[in-house]
C-alpha positions in Angstrom: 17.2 -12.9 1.0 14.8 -10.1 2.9 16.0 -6.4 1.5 14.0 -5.4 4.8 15.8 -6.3 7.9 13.2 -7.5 10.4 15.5 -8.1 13.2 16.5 -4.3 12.9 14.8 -1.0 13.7 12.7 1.2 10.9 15.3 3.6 11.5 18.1 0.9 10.5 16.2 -0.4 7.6 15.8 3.7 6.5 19.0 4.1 7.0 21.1 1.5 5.7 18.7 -0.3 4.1 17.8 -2.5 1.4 19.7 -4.8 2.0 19.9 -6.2 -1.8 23.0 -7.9 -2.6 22.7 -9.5 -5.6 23.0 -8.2 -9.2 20.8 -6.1 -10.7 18.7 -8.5 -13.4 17.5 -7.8 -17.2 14.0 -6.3 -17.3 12.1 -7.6 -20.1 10.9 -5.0 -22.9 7.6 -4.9 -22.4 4.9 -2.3 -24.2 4.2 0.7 -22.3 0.4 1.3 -21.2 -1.1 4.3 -19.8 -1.6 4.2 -15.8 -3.5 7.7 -15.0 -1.4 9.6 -17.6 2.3 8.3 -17.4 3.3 5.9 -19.6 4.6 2.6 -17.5 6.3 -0.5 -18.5 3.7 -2.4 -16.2 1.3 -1.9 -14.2 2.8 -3.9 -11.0 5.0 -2.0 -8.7 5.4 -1.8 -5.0 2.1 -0.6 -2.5 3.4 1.9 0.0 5.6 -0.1 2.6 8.6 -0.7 2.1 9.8 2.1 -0.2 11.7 4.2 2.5 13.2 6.5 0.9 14.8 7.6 -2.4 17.7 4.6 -1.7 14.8 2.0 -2.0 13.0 3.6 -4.8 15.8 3.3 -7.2 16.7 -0.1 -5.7 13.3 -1.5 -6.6 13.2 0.8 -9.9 16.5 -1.0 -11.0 14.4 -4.4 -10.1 12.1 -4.0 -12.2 9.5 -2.3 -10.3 6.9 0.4 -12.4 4.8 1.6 -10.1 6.9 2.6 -7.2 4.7 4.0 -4.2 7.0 6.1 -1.7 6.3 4.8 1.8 3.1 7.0 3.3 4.5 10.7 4.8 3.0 12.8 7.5 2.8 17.0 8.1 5.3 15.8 11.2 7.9 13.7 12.4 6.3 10.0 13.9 8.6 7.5 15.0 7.7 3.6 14.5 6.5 1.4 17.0 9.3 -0.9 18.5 10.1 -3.9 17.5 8.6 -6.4 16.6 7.0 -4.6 13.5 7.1 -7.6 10.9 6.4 -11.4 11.8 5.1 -14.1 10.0 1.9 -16.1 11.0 0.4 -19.2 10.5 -1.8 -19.7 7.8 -3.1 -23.4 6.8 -6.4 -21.6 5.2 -7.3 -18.4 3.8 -9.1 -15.8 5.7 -12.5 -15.5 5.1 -14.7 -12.3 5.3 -16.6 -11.0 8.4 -14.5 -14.3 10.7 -12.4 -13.0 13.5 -10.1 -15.8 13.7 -6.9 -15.7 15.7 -3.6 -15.9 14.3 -0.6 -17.3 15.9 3.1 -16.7 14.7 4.9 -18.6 12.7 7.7 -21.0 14.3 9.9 -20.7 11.0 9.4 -18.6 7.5 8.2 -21.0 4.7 11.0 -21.6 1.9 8.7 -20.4 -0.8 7.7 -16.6 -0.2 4.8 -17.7 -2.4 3.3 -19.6 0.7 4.0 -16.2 3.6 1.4 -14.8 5.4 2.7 -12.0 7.8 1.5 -9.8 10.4 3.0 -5.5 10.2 2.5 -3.2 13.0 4.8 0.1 12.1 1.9 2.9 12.9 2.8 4.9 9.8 6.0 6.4 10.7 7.4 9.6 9.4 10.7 11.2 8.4 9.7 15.4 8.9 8.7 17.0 6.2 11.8 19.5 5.2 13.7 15.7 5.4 11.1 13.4 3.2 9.9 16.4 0.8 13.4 16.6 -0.5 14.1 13.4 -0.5 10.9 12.9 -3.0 12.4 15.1 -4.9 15.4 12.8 -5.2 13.2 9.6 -5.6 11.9 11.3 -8.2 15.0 11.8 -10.7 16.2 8.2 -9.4 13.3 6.2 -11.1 13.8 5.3 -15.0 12.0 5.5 -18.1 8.2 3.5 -18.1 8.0 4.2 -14.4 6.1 6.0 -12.2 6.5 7.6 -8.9 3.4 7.9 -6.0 3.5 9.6 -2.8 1.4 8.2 -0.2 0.3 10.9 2.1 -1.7 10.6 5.5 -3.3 13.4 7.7 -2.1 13.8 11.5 -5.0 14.8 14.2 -4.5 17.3 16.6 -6.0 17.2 20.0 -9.6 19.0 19.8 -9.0 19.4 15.7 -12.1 17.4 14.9 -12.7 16.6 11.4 -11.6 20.1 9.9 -8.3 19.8 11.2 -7.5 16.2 9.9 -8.7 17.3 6.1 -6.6 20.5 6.3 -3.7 18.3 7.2 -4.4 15.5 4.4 -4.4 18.6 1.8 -1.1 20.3 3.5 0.5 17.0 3.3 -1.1 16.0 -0.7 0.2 19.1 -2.2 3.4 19.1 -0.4 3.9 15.6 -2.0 3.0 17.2 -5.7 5.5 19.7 -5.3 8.0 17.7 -4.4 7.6 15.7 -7.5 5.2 12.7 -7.3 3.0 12.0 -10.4 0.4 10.3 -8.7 -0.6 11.1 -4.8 -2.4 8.2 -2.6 -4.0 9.7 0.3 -4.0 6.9 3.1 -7.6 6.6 4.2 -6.8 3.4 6.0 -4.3 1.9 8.6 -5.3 -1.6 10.4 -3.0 -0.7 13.4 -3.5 3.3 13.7 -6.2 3.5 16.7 -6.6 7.6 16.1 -8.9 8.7 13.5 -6.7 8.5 10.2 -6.6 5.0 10.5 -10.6 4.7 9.6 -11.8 7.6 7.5 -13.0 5.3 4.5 -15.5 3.6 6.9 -17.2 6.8 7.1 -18.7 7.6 3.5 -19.4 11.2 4.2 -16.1 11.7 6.2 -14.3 9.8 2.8 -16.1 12.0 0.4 -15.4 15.3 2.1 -11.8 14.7 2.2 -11.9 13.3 -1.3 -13.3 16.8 -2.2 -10.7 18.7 -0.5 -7.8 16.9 -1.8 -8.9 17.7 -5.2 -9.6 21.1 -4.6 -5.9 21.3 -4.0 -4.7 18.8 -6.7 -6.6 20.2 -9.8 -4.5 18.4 -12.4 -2.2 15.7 -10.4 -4.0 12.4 -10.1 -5.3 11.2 -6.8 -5.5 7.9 -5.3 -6.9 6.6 -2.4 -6.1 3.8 -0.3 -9.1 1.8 1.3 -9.2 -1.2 4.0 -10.7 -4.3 3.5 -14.8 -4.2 3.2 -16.5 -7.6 5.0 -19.9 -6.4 3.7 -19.8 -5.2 -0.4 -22.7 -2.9 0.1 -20.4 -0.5 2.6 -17.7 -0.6 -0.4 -20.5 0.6 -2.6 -21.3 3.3 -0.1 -17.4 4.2 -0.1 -16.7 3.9 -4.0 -19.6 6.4 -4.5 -19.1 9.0 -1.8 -15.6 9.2 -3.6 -16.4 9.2 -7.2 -16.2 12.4 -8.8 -12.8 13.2 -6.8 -10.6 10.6 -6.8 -9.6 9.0 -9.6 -8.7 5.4 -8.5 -8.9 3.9 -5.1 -6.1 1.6 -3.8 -7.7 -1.6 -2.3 -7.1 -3.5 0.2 -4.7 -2.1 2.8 -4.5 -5.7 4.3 -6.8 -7.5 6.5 -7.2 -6.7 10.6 -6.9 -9.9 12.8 -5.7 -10.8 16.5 -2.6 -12.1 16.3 -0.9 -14.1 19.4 2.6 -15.5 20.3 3.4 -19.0 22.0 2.7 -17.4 25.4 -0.8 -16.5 24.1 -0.1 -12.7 24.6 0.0 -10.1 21.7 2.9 -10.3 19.4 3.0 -6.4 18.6 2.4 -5.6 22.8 -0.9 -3.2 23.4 -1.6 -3.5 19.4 -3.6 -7.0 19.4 -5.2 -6.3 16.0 -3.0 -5.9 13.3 -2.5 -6.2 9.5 -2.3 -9.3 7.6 -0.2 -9.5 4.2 0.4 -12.4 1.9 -1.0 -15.6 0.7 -4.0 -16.0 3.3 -5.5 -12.7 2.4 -5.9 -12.8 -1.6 -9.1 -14.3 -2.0 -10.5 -11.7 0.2 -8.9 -8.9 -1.6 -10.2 -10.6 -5.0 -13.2 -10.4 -3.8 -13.6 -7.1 -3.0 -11.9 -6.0 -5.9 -14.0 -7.5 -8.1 -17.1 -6.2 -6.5 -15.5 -2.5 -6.2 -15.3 -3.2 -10.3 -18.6 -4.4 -10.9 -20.2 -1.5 -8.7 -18.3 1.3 -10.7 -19.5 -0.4 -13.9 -23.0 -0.4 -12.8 -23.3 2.7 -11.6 -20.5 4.8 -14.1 -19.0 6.3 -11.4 -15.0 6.7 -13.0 -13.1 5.3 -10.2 -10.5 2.5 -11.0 -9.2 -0.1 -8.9 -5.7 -0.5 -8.1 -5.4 -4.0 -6.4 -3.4 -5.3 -3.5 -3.6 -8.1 -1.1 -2.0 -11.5 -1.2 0.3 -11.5 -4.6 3.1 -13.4 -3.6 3.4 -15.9 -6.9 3.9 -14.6 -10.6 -0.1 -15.5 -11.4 -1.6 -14.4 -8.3 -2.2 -10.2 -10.6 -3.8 -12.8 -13.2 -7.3 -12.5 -11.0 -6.7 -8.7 -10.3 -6.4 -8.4 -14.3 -9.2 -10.4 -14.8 -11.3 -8.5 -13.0 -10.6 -5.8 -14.1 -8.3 -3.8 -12.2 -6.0 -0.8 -13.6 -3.1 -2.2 -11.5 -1.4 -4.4 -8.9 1.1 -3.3 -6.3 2.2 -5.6 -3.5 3.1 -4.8 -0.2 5.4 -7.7 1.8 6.5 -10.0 -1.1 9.0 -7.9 -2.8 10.9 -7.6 0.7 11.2 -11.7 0.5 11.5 -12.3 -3.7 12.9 -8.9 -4.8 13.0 -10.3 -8.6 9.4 -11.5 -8.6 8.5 -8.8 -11.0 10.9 -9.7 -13.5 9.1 -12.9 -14.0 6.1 -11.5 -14.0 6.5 -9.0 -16.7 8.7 -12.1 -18.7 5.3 -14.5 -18.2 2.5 -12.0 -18.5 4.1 -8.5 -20.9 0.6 -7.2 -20.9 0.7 -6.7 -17.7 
């Protein structure tokens, strides 16, 4: 079962998609806990990805879902790269930090989604904004009680803007979001297959804190989030944490891992994107790692941010580490697409979550 069709078009899939056939299950009853202000069920729900629209926010609200994160918006219309956007890759070991290995793609998916490791390239398409501010709107009276609804958000450059331009968009875009009815706003500082500059602000400290700043100039009481790549050297995520701190109040980490990734024909799978992102299995030590370090930093230096982990959750224990650490919460970004009901068990095995 995939509720995301790979074979098909982003449009398709916004279209006509999920495709979920199955019966809705039970949700446990599970305390609620606080996740900046709202009152959730759990703290696992779905990174921005796949949520398309208000159709696959209530389909993954009805599954069990809490934190539901509607798939990242622009000030425009983008269309998606063209197929492929979604393969999976070989993976017999996990990635390790600072390597550049290449990836090859998979011959067949593994039976166990627990065991994926996929490659995305969709270059953060968008719906324009008189279509997706509504349809917020609707997401937003579609989710249920103990849930929550975030808006991802990303800035669009304009030729000769410069840095100005970008921030004025991120804040157009942010408050656009908050009217339209999301509780929490992400602001996407981080895109391993966008080659213009919105795809890379949060390796620039001063560039991150700047447009941290502005986005909380013009969200004075919704909270902000803020969603970081993966760091290969912990005293640059140091840098980042702190040039954020005192504006946003958690950051979302990691947005996958970059890598080569080749066909049989030893050519680019995604076509003039070589380097793209890596979900699943193969990436969650790495996003432990620099999860837990983004935890320890904020401790030793009080700077107020909290961590909201992704990377590599594909098995009911893999939030356990995430937890442990000390994050606030865990989304996931491809698994839900392969075991819609994985959040079910989790919440049955671990209700503190």
């Amino acid at each position: 079962m995939e509720t995301y069709r790979r074979d098909r078009s982003y449009r398709w899939n916004y279209e006509r998609g999920p495709s979920f056939s199955g019966s809705f299950p039970a949700i446990p009853d599970t305390p609620l806990k606080d996740f900046f202000g709202s009152r959730v069920s759990s703290r696992l729900g779905v990174a921005a990805g796949i949520l398309l629209n208000s159709k696959w926010i209530e389909c993954y609200s009805r599954l069990g879902f809490d934190v539901l994160t509607y798939k990242t918006v622009r000030s425009r219309e983008r269309p998606c790269y063209p197929l492929p956007n979604w393969v999976f890759v070989e993976s017999k070991k996990d990635l390790e930090a600072g390597s550049d290995e290449i990836l090859r793609i998979a011959r067949r998916r593994p039976r166990d989604p627990a065991e994926v490791t996929s490659a995305v390239c969709f270059g953060m398409p968008s719906q324009p904004p008189e279509v997706w501010r509504r349809d917020v709107s609707r997401a937003h009276s579609r989710i249920r009680r103990g849930q929550v609804l975030v808006v991802s958000v990303v800035g669009t450059p304009q030729e000769g803007g410069g840095e100005e331009s970008l921030v004025e968009d991120f804040c157009r875009c942010a408050r656009w979001a908050s009217e339209a009815g999301a509780s929490i706003v992400e602001a996407n500082f981080s895109c391993p297959n966008v080659c213009t500059a919105e795809g890379s602000v949060y390796q620039d400290p001063g560039a991150s804190g700047r447009l941290a700043a502005a986005l909380r100039d013009v969200l004075p009481s919704t909270p902000l989030l803020i969603k970081s790549g993966h760091f290969s050297d912990h005293r640059r995520l140091g840098n980042f944490y702190r040039a954020v701190s005192g504006s946003a109040d958690g950051v979302v980490l990691v947005n996958g891992v970059s890598r080569r990734v080749l066909g049989a024909d030893n050519k680019p799978v995604f076509g003039d994107y070589e380097r793209v992102g890596i979900l699943g299995k193969a990436i969650h030590p790495a996003a432990v790692s620099n999860v837990t370090a983004a935890v320890e930093c904020c401790r030793r230096n009080d700077l107020g941010v909290e961590t909201i982990a992704v990377g590599g959750v594909t098995g009911v224990e893999h939030p356990g580490p995430f937890f442990d650490a000390g994050a606030r919460g865990v989304v996931m970004g491809g698994v839900p697409m392969l075991d819609p009901l994985l959040a079910v068990r989790m919440k049955a095995a671990n209700p503190q979550w």
